[in-house]
N, C-alpha and C positions, 0 to 999 in steps of 0.2 A: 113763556119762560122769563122772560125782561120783565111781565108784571110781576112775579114772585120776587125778583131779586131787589124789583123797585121797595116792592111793600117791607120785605124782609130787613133793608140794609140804612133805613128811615130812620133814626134816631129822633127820641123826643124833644131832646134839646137843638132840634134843627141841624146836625149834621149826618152825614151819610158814613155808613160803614161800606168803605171801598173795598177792604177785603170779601164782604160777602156778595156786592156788587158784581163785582168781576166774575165771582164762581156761575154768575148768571148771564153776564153780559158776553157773548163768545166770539173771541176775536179770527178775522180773517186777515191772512198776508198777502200782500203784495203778491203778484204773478206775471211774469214776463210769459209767459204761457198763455195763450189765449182759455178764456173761460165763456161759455158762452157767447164767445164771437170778441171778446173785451178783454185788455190787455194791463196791468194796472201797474204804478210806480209810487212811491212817497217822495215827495222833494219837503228835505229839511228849511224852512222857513229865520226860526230861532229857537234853539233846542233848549234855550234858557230858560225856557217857558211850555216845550213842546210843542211850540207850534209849526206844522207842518201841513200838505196837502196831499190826500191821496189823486194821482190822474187816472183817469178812466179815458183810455184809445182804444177804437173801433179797429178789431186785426186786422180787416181788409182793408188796403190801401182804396182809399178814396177819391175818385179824378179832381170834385167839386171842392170849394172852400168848404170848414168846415167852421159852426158855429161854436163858443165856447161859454160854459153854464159856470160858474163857480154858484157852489151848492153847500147850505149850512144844514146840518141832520137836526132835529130833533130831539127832546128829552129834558123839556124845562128849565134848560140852561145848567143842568146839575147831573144829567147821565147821558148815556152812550159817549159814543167819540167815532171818526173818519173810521179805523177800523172795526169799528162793532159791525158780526155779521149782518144783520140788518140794515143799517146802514149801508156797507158796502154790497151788500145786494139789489136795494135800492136805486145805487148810481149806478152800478153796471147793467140793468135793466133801461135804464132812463138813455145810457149811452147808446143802446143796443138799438133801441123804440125812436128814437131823436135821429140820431147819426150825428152827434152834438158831440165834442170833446168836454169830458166833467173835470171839473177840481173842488174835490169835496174836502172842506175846511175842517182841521182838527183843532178847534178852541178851547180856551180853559175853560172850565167846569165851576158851577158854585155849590157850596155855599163856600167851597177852599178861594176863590176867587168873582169876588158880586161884581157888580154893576161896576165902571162900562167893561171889563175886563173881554169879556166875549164881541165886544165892537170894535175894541182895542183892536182887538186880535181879526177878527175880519176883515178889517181897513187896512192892518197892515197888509193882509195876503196879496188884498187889490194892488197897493203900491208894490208891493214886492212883482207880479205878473206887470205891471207897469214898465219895470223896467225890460228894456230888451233882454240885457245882459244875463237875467235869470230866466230864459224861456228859449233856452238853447239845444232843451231835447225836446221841445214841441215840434210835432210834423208842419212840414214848411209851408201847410194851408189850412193850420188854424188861423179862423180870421180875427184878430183882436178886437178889430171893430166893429164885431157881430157878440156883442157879450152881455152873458144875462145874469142876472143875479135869480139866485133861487134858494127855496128851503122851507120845510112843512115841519108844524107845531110853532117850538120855539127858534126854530129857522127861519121863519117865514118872518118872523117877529125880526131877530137879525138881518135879516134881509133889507127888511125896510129903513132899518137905523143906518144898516152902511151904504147903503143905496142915499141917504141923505146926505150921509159926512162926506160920500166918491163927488157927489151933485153938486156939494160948496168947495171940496178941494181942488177939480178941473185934474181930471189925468191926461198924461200926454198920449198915450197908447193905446189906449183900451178906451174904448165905448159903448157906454152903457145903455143898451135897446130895449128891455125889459125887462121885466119884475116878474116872477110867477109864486107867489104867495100862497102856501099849499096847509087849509086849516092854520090861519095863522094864529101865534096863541097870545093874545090882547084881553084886556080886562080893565076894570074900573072898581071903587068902591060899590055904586050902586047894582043890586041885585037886579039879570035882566028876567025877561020871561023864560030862555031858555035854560038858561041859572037853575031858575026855581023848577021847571019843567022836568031836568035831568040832572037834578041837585047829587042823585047817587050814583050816574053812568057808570058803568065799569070799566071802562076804559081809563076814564079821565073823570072822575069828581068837580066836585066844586070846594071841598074839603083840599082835596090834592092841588088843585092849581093856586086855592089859596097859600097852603105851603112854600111851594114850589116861589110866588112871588117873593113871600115872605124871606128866603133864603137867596134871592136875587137880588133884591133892591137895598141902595144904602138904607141903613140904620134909620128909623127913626119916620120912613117915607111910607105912605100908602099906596093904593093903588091905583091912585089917580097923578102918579108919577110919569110924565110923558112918556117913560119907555115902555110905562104898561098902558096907558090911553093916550094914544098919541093924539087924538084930538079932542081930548077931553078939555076939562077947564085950568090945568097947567102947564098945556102944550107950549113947547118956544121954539118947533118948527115949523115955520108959514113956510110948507112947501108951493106957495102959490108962485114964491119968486123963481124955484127952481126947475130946470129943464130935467122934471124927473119921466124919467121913462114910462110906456106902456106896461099898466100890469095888469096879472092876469090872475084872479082873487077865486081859490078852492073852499067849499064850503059843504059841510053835511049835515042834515037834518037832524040828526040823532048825536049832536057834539053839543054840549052844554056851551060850547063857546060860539056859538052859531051866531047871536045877535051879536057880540062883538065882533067878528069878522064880516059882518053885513054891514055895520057901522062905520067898517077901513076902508071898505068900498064907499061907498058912497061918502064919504070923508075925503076920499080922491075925486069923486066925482064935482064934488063941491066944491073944491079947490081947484076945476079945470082940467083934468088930468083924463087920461085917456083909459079907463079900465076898464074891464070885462070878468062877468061874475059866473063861475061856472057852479052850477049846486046839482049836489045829488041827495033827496030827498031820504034817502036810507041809509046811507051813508054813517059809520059811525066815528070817534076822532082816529086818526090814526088807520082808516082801511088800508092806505095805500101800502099799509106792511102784509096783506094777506091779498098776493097776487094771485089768488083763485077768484075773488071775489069779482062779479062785473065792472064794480065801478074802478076798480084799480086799470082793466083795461081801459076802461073809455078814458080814463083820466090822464092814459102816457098817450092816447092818440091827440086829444086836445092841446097837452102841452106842443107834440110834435106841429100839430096846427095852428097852434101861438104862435112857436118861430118860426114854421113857413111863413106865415103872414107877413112877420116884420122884418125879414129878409131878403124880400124880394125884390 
């Protein structure tokens, strides 16, 4: 359904028809009702901008500390949003599967707002949870400083950017444990083998992600702009100084972006950092939306195995 409205609502001159968007994209509300065990709320952020968080709480009261994920969705920086059903089915599964409190980020959209407008807007979320003073309907054992950044496609990609800017700005409250980077969506000028391999996936193109930059980035920048190759040859973050967290790098065999997210790993790993590469060989981009499929299970226990790990 989301690829129809993707393809349908695409203008040639690079913007998006939101009206027809929306007749595809279908929204879920907030529910003080538990839904599958998961209870959800919006907290307004800046409504100047729309920016807000959906929370995803586990109904059943919990005796233990509970971890907390802030999680950016996917859709190339230019669709879905916190409430697109997907999306919010997504975090309430991941709540469900984790036992982890979510706050699933709703950022501006490009091409109505490019580059950094969507880091803008996740950094704020971070300071804004930073303050006590806004985290005064959280259950009294969410633990701040069990906190992970997460997000699959162009999430993951967000993930990493604000996970960089939280690493040089020092929060007082919140502590950032790890990274779980799920298919993240990275690229470059030069064409990879995976590129040329699933040049027409269906899922996700190569055509399409070009776009999709294209409508991201300032005016005038390629794709070898650090927020699309972050360690390519005009990167200006040496995360080597920074105390970035343990991450935890999603990959599928069948995703045209497959060599560029082998490349972020091991670009971590280069840099010192502590990462772990989880691949599923069959895997195509975006499985984690079709929770029938195997690797969507094995993929929420792994994450859930991530943060055991680094919570212990």
């Amino acid at each position: 359904m989301l690829g129809y409205g993707i393809h349908f609502s695409r203008r040639s001159d690079g913007t998006i028809n939101r009206f027809i968007m929306n007749l595809f994209d279908l929204k879920a509300q907030p529910s003080k009702q538990p839904i599958d065990g998961v209870i959800t709320s919006d907290t307004v952020v800046d409504p100047t901008r729309n920016l807000y968080f959906r929370l995803f709480l586990p109904s059943l009261e919990q005796n233990t500390n509970m971890p907390l994920i802030v999680y950016f969705h996917g859709g190339g920086f230019a669709y879905m949003s916190a409430n697109s059903i997907a999306c919010d089915d997504l975090c309430r599964n991941l709540c469900k599967k984790t036992g982890a409190v979510i706050i699933s980020v709703n950022y501006r959209l490009s091409p109505e707002h490019k580059y950094p407008s969507q880091y803008d807007d996740g950094f704020d979320v971070l300071k804004f949870i930073d303050d006590n003073a806004n985290t005064k309907n959280f259950p009294s054992n969410v633990n701040l400083q069990q906190c992970f950044i997460a997000g699959d496609s162009a999430g993951g990609n967000l993930a990493h950017h604000v996970t960089v800017k939280a690493c040089e700005y020092g929060l007082r409250n919140v502590k950032l444990i790890g990274l779980i980077a799920i298919q993240p969506f990275f690229g470059g000028e030069e064409r990879t083998e995976s590129e040329n391999r699933l040049v027409d996936a269906p899922v996700l193109s190569v055509k399409g992600t070009d776009w999709l930059w294209k409508t991201f980035l300032p005016e005038g920048s390629d794709r070898d702009h650090p927020a699309c190759n972050v360690f390519g040859p005009k990167s200006v973050d040496d995360i080597r100084r920074l105390k970035f967290p343990a991450t935890m790098v999603v990959v599928g065999g069948v995703d045209p972006l497959y060599d560029w997210q082998i490349r972020y790993y091991e670009g971590l790993k280069k840099c010192g950092k502590e990462a772990y590469l989880i691949e599923y060989p069959n895997a195509f981009h975006s499985f984690y939306g079709a929770p029938e499929l195997k690797e969507s299970g094995l993929l929420m226990e792994e994450v859930k195995d991530f943060i055991g790990k680094l919570i212990k």
